[in-house]
ZATORSE-187953 format. One record per residue (C-alpha): residue in three letters; chain; x, y, z. Coordinates in nm, 4 decimals. Example, Ala and Ser with C-alpha at 12.3 -4.5 7.8 and 13.67 -1.06 7.14 Angstrom:
! ZATORSE-187953
<site ALA,A,<1.2300,-0.4500,0.7800>> <site SER,A,<1.3670,-0.1060,0.7140>> 
***
This chain:
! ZATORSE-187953
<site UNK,A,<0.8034,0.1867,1.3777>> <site UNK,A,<0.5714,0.1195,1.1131>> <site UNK,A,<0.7327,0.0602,0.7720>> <site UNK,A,<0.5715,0.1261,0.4519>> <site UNK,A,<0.8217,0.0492,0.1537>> <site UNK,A,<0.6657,-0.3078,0.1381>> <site UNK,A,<0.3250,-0.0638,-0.0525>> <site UNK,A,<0.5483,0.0078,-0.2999>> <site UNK,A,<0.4304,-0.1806,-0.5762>> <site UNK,A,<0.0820,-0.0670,-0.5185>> <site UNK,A,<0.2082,0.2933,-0.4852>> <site UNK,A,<0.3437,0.2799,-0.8012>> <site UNK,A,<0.0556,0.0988,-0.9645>> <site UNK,A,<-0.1613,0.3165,-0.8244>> <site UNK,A,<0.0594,0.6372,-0.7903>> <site UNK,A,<-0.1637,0.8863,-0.9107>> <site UNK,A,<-0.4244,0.7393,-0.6314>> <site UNK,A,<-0.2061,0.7908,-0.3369>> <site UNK,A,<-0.0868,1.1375,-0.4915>> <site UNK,A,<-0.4607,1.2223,-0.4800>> <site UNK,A,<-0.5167,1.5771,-0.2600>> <site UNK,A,<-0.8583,1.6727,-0.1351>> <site UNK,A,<-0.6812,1.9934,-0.3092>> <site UNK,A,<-0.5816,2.0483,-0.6644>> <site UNK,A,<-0.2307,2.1377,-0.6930>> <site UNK,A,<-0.2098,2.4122,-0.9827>> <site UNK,A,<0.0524,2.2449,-1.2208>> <site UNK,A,<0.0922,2.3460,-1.5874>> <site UNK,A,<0.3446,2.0344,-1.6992>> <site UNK,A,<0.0809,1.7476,-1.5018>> <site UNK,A,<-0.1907,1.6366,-1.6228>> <site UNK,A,<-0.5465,1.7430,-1.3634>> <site UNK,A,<-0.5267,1.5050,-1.0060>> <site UNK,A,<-0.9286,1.4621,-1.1430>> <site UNK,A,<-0.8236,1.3154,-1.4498>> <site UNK,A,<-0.5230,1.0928,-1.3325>> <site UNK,A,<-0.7528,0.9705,-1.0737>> <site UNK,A,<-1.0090,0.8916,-1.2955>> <site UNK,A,<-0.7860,0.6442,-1.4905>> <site UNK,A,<-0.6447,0.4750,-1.2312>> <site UNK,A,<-1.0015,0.4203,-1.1043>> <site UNK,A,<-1.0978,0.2618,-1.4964>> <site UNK,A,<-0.7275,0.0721,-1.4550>> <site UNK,A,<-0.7940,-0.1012,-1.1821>> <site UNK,A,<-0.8647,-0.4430,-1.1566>> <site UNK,A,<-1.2276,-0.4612,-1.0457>> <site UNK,A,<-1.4830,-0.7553,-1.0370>> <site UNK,A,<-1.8106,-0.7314,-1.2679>> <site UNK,A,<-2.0289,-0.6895,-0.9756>> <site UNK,A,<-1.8877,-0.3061,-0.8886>> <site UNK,A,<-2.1283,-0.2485,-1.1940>> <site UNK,A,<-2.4216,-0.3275,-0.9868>> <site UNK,A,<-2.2917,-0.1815,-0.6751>> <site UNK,A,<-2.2850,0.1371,-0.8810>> <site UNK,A,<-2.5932,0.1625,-0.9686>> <site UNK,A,<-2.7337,0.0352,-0.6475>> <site UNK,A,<-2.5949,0.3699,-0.4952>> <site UNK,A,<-2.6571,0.5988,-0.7649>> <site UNK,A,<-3.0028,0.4689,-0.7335>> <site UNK,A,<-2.9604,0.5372,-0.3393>> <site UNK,A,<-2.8103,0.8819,-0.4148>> <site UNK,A,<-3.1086,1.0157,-0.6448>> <site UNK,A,<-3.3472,0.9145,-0.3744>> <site UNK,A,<-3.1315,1.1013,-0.1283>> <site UNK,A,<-3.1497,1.3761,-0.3453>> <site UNK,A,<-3.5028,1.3886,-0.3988>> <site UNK,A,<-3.6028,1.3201,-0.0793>> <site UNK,A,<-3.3862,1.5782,0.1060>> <site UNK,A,<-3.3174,1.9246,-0.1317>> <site UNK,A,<-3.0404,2.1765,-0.0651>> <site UNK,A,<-3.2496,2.4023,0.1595>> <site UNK,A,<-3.4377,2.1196,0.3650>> <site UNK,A,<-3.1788,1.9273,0.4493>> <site UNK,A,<-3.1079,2.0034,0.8308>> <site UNK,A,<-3.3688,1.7587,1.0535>> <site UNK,A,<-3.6581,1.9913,1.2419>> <site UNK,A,<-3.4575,1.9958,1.5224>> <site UNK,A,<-3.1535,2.1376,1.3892>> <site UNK,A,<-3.3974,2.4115,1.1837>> <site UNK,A,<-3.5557,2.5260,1.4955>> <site UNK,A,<-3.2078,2.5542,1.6426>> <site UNK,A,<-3.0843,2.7642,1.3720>> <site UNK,A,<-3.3706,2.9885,1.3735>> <site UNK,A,<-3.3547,3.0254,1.7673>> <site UNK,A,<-2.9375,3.0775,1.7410>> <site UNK,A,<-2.9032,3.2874,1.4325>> <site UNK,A,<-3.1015,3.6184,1.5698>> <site UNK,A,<-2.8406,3.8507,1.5231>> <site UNK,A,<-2.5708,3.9379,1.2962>> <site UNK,A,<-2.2962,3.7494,1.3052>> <site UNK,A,<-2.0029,3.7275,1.0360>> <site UNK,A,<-1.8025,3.4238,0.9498>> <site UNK,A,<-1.5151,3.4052,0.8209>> <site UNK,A,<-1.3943,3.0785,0.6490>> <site UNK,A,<-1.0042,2.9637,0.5376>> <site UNK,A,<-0.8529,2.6828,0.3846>> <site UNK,A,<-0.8036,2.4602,0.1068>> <site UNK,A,<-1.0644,2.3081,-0.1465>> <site UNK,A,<-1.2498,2.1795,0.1246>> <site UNK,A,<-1.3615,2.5002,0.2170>> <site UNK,A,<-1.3731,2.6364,-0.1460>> <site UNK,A,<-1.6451,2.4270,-0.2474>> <site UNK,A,<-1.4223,2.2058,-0.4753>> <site UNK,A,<-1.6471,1.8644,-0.6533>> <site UNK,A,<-1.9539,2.0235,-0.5277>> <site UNK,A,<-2.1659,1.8845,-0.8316>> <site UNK,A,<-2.4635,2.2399,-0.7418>> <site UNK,A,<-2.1750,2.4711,-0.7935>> <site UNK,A,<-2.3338,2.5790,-0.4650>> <site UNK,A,<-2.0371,2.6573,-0.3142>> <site UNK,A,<-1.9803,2.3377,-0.1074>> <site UNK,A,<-1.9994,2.3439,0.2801>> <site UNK,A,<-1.9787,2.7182,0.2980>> <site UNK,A,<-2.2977,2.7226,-0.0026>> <site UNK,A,<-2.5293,2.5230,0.1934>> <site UNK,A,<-2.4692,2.7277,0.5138>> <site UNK,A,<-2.5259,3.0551,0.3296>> <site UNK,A,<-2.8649,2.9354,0.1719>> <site UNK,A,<-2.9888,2.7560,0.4865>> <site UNK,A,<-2.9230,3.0273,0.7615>> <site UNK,A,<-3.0269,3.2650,0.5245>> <site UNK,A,<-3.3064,3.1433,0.3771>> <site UNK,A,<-3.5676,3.3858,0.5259>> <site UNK,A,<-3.3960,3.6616,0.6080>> <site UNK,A,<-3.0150,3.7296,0.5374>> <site UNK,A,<-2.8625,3.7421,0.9134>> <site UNK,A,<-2.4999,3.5930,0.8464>> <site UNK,A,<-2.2424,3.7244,0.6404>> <site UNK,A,<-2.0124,3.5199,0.4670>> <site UNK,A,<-1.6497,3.5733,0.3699>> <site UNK,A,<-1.4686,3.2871,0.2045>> <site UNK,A,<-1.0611,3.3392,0.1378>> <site UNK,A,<-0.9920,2.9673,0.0786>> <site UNK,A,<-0.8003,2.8357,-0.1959>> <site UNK,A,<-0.7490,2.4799,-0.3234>> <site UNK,A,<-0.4052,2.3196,-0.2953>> <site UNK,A,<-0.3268,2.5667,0.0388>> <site UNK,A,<-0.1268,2.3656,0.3011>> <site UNK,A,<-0.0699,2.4953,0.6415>> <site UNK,A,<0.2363,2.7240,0.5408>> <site UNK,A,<0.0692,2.8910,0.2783>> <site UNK,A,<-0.2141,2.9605,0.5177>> <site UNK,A,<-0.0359,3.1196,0.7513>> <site UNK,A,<0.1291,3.3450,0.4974>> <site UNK,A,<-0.2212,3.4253,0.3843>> <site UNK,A,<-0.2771,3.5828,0.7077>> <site UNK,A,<-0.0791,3.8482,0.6383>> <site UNK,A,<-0.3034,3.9567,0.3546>> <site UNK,A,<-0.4678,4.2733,0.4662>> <site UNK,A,<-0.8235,4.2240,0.3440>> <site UNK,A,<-0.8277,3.8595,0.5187>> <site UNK,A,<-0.6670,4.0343,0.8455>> <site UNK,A,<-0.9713,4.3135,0.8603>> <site UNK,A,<-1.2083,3.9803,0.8044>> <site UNK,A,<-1.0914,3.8524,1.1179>> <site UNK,A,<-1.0915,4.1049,1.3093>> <site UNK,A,<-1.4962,4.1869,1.2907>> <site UNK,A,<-1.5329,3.7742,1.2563>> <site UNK,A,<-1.7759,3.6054,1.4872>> <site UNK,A,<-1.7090,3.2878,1.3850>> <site UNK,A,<-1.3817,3.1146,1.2021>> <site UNK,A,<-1.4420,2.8383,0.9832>> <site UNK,A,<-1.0993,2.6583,0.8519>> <site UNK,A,<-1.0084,2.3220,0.6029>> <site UNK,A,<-0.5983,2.2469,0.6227>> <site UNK,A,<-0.3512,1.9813,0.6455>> <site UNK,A,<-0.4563,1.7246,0.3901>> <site UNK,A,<-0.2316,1.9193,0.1143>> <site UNK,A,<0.0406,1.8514,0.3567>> <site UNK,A,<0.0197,1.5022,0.4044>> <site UNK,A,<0.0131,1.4978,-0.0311>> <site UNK,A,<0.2770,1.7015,-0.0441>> <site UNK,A,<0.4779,1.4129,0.1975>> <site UNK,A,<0.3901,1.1345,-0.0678>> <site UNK,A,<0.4705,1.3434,-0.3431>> <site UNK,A,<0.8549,1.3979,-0.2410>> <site UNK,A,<0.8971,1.0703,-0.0913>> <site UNK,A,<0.7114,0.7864,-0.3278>> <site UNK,A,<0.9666,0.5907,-0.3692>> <site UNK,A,<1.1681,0.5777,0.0158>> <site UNK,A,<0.7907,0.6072,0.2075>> <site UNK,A,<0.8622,0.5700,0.5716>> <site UNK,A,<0.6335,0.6581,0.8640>> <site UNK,A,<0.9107,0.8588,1.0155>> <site UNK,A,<0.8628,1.0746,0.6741>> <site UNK,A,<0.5293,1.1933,0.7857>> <site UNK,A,<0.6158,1.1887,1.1663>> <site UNK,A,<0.8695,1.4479,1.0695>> <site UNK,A,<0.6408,1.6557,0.8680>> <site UNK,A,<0.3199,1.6185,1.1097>> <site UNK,A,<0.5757,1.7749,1.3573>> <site UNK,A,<0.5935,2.1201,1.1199>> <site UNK,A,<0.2504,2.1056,1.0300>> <site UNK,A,<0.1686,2.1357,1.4381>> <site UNK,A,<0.4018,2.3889,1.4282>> <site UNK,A,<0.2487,2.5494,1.1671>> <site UNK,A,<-0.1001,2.4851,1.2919>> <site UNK,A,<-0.0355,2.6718,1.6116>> <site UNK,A,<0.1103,2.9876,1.4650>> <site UNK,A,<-0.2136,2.9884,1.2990>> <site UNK,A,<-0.4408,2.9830,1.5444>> <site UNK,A,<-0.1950,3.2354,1.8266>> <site UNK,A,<-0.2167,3.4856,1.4771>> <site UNK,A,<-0.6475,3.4624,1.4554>> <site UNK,A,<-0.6113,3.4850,1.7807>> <site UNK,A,<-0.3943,3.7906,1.8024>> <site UNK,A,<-0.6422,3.9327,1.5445>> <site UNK,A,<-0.9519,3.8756,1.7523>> <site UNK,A,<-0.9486,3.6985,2.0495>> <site UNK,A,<-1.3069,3.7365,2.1363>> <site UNK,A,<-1.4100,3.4596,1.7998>> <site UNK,A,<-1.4693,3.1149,1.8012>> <site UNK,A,<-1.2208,2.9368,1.5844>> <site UNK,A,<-1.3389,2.5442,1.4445>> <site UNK,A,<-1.0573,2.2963,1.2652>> <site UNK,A,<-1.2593,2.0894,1.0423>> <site UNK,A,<-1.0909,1.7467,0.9765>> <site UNK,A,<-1.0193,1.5868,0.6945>> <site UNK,A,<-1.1279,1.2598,0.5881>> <site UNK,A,<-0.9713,0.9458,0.4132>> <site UNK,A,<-1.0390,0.9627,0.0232>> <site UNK,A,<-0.8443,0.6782,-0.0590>> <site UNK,A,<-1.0555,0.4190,0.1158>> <site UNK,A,<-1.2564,0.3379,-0.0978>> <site UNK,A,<-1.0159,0.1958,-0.3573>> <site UNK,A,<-0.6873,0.1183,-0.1381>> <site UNK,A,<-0.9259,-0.0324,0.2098>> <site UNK,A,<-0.6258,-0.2666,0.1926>> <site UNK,A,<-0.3386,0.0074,0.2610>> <site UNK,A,<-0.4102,0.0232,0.6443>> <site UNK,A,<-0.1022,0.2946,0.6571>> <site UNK,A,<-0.3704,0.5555,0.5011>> <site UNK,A,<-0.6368,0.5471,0.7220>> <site UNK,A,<-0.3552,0.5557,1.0027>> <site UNK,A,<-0.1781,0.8936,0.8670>> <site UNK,A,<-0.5143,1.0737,0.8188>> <site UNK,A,<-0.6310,0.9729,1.1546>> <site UNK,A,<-0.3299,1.0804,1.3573>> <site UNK,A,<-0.2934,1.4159,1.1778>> <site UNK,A,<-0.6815,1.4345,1.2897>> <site UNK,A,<-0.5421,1.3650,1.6084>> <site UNK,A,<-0.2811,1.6337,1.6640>> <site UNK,A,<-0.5563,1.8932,1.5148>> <site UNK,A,<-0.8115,1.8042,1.8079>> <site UNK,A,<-0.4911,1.8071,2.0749>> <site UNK,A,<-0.3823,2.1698,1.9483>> <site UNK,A,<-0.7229,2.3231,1.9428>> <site UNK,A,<-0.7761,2.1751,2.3403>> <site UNK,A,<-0.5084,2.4015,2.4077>> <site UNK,A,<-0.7138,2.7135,2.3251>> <site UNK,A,<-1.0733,2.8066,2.4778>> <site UNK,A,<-1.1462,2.9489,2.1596>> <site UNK,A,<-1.0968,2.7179,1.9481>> <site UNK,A,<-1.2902,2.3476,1.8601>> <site UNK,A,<-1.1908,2.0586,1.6221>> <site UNK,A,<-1.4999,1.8760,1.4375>> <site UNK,A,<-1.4612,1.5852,1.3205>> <site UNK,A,<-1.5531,1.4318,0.9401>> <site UNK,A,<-1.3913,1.1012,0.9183>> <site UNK,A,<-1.6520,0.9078,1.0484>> <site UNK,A,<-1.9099,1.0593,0.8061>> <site UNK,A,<-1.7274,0.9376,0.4878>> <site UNK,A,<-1.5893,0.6002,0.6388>> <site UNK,A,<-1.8941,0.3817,0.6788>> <site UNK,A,<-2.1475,0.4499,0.4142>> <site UNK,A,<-2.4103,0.2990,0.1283>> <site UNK,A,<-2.3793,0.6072,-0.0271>> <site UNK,A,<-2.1516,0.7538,-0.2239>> <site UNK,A,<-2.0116,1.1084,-0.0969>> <site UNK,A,<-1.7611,1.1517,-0.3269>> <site UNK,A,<-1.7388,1.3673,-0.6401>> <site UNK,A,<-1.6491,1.2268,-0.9963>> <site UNK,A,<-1.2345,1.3090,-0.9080>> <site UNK,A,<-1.2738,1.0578,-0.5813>> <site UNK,A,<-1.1457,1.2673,-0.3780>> <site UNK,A,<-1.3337,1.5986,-0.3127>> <site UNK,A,<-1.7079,1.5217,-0.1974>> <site UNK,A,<-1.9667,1.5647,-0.3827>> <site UNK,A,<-2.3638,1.7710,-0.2839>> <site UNK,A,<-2.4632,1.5116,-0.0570>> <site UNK,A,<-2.0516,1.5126,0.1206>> <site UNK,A,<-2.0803,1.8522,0.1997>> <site UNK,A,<-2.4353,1.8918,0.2913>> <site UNK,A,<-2.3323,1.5776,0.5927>> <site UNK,A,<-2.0330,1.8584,0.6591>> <site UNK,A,<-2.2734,2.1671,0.6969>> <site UNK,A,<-2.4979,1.9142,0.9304>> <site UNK,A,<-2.2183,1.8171,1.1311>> <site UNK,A,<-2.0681,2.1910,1.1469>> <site UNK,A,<-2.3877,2.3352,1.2342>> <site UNK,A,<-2.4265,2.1225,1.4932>> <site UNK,A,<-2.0623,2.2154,1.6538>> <site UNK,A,<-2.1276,2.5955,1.5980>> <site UNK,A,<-2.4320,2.5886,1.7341>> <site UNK,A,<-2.2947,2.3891,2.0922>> <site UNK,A,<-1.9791,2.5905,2.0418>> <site UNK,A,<-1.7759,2.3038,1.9807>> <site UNK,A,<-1.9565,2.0441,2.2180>> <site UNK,A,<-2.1769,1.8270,1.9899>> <site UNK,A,<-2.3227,1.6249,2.3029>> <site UNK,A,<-2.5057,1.8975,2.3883>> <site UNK,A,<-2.8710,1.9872,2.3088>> <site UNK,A,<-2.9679,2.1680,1.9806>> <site UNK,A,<-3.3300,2.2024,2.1002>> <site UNK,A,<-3.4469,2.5520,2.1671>> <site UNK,A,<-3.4738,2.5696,2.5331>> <site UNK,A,<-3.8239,2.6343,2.6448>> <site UNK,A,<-3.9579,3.0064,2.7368>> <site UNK,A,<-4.0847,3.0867,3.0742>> 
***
């Protein structure tokens, strides 16, 4: 069993870092997650060469920018795909946290679900979209959003279910536990949230069995600045984990995976809080979803139009 008390004096130091949520928290007597973050970020220790390394990728960013806009951002072979899949009417309905709200999305384009709207729709407006996420949501609250009539109807004409949850659970673990952090404290926890997580999916399901349900995952935001605490990148990755096992245990349903776009990069994907992503973060997460939709759920497949006889 892994042990974690010996992070304590970096937790503390850096409390407001590992308290972090891809989802704001509404609280009136706490100062913003954005703005705690952002101090701890100007507090830390760092060498005068992150100056250069900054500008490096802000230079890297603008050219990514201008080299690949909002609405021409899927490759020609994913454009031809979407044009070939996307001949009908089809509704989607997405749920979630900030993730799936558009939170840090620099465009105020609405994030994920934004660049999905514009892009499918850019010629001729074929898929509607219905957003009921909310920031700070964790896995309980979505389920008792469920019972929310207008969200229920949603799902029920929904071709398509698009759904964000789970980091505000793991935050809500290191906010109640800081000081006596234990593995077994988010073993416990990742125990409900599967729970939780499978309620959710037997309720869509119950709702409409004939859509196709897709768990997006979540990604480590704390890497960046705490690469050190190895304990992170292990507690995102297993609750990745029992996502992908749960949705295997549905034919309906599909897990896509986003840790491995924000991992390994030049670039920064990040918004100015650290821990939502930023244009270029959520146009990678439209790429990647598109591609997942569009193989329902199997991105090994081919995106290319298939050839007419």
């Amino acid at each position: 069993m892994i042990h974690i008390k010996r992070l304590l004096f970096i937790l503390i130091l850096a409390i407001s870092g590992i308290l972090l949520t891809f989802l704001y928290i509404d609280s009136s007597e706490d100062k913003p997650l954005e703005q705690i973050i952002q101090e701890e970020v100007q507090n830390k220790s760092l060498k005068e060469d992150v100056d250069i390394e900054t500008k490096v990728e802000e230079e890297i960013e603008v050219a990514a920018i201008n080299e690949d806009p909002v609405k021409d951002f899927i490759s020609e072979k994913l454009k031809k795909a979407v044009s070939f899949f996307f001949k009908q009417e089809i509704n989607v309905v997405t749920l979630g946290d900030s993730l799936t709200e558009g939170v840090g999305d620099e465009t105020n384009n609405g994030g994920y679900v934004g660049i999905l709207d514009s892009t499918i729709n850019q010629n001729k407006h074929i898929v509607q979209f219905q957003n009921y996420a909310k920031r700070g949501s964790r896995s309980g609250q979505l389920l008792e959003r469920l019972e929310d009539e207008e969200v229920r109807t949603s799902i029920e004409h929904a071709d398509i279910v698009l759904i964000t949850i789970g980091a505000n659970d793991i935050m809500q673990v290191f906010k109640d536990n800081f000081t006596k952090l234990t593995i077994d404290k988010f073993t416990s926890e990742q125990i409900r949230y599967e729970q939780r997580l499978e309620a959710i999916f037997s309720e869509i399901n119950a709702l409409n069995e004939e859509c196709d349900i897709y768990l997006i995952g979540f990604y480590n935001p704390f890497k960046q600045y705490f690469a050190d605490i190895e304990e992170l990148d292990y507690i995102v990755q297993s609750w990745n984990e029992i996502g992908e096992s749960i949705t295997e245990q549905y034919d309906n349903t599909h897990f896509i995976p986003m840790k491995d776009l924000f991992d390994s990069t030049e670039i920064n994907y990040l918004a100015e809080d650290n821990f939502h992503p930023n244009y270029l973060g959520y146009k990678m997460m439209a790429e990647r979803i598109l591609q997942y939709v569009m193989n329902e759920g199997d991105v090994n497949e081919s995106t290319e139009q298939p050839a007419e006889s």
